[in-house]
C-alpha positions as CSV (number, residue, x, y, z in Angstrom):
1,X,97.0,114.8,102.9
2,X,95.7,113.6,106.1
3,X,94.4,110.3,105.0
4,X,97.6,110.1,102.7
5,X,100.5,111.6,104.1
6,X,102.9,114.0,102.7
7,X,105.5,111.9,99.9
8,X,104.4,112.4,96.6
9,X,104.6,109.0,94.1
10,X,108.0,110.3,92.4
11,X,109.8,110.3,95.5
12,X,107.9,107.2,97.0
13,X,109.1,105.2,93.6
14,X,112.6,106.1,94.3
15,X,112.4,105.0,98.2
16,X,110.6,101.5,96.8
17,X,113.8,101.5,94.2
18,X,116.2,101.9,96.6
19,X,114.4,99.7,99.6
20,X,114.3,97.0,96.7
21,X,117.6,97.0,95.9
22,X,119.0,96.2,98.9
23,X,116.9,93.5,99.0
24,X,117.8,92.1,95.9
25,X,114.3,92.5,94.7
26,X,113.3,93.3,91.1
27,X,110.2,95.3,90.5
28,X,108.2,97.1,88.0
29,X,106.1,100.0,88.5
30,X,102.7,100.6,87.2
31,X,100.0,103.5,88.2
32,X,96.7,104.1,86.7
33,X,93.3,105.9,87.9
34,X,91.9,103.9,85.2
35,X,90.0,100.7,86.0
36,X,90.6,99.2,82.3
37,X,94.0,100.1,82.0
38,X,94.8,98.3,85.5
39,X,92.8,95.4,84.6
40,X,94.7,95.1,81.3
41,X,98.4,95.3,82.6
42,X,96.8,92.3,85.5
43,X,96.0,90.3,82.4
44,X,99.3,91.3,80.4
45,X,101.5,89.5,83.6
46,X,99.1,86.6,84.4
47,X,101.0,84.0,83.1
48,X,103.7,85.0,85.0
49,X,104.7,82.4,87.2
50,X,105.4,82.8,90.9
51,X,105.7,85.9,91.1
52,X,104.4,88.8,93.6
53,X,102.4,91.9,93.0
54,X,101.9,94.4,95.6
55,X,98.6,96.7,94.4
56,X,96.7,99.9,96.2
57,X,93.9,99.4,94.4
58,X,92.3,102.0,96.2
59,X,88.6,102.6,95.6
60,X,88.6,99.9,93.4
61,X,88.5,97.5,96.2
62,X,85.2,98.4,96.8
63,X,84.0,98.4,93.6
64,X,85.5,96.6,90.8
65,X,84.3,93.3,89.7
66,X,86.7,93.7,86.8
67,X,89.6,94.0,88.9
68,X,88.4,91.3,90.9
69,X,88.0,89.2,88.0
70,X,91.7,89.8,87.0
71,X,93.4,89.2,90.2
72,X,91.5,85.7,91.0
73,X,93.0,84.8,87.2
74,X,96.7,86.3,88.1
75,X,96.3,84.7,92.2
76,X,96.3,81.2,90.2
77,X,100.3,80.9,89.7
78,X,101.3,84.1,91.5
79,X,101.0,85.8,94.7
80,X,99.1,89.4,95.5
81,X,99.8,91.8,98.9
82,X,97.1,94.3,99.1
83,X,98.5,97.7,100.1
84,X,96.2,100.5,101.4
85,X,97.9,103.6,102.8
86,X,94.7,104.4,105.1
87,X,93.0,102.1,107.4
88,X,90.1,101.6,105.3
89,X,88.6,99.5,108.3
90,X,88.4,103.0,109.9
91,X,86.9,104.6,107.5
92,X,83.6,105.1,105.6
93,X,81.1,102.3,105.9
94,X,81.2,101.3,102.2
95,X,85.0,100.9,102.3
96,X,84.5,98.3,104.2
97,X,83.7,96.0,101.5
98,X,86.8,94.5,99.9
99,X,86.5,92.5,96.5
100,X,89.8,91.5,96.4
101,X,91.0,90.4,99.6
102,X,90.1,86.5,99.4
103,X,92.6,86.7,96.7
104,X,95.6,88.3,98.6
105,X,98.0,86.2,100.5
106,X,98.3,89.2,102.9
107,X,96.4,92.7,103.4
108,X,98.3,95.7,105.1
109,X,95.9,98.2,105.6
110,X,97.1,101.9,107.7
111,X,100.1,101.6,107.8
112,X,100.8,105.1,105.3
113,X,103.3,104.6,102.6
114,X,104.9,102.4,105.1
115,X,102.7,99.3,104.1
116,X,104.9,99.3,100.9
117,X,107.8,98.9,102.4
118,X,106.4,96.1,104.5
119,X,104.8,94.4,101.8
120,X,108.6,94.4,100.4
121,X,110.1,92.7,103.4
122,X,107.3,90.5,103.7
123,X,108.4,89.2,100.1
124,X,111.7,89.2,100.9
125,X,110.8,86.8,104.1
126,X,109.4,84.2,101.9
C-alpha cells in the first residue's frame, strides 16, 4: 500500500469515468497481469488511428520485449502516455530500465493514481 496507495481499481475506474466525462473523453478500460493477453488487446486496437492509450505496464516495463514490440506497432498512427503510480526512478535498480519509453509521447512516473488523471488532462490539452 505504500508504493501504491490506498484506492482500489473499482473505485479508481469510476473516478477515470467521471474525470473523463467531463472532459468529453471516451475511454475503454482494459487490465490484465498477463503479458499475452495485454499484448493481444495492443494488437487488437493498432489500426486505430489517432488515438491515445494511457498504460501502467508495470513490471513489464522492464521486461517485456513483447509488449515493446506491440506498442512501437500501435505508436505508428496513435499516441501512448506511460503511467506508473510509483516513481520507479526511485526505486530498485532494475526498474530503472524502461522498454517502452522511446515509444511514449509522455511518461508520468510518481505521481500515485494521480498520474492518471494527468495523463487525462494532458490528452484533453492536445
Amino acid at each position: 500500500m505504500e508504493k501504491y496507495g490506498e484506492t482500489d481499481y473499482t473505485t479508481l475506474l469510476k473516478l477515470l469515468d467521471n474525470k473523463a466525462k467531463a472532459l468529453d473523453i471516451e475511454i475503454e478500460h482494459f487490465q490484465s497481469n498477463v503479458e499475452g493477453e495485454l499484448v493481444n488487446f495492443i494488437q487488437s486496437i493498432h489500426d486505430s488511428l489517432d488515438s491515445w492509450v494511457v498504460i501502467n505496464p508495470g513490471a513489464f516495463t522492464h521486461t517485456s520485449i513483447a509488449l515493446r514490440d506491440a506498442l512501437n506497432t500501435l505508436s505508428a498512427q496513435n499516441k501512448i502516455i506511460e503511467v506508473h503510480i510509483s516513481n520507479i526512478e526511485e526505486r530498485e535498480d532494475y526498474r530503472k530500465f524502461n522498454l517502452i519509453k522511446e515509444f511514449c509521447e509522455i511518461s508520468i512516473i510518481g505521481e500515485g493514481i494521480e498520474g492518471y488523471f494527468q495523463a487525462l488532462d494532458y490528452i484533453n490539452d492536445k
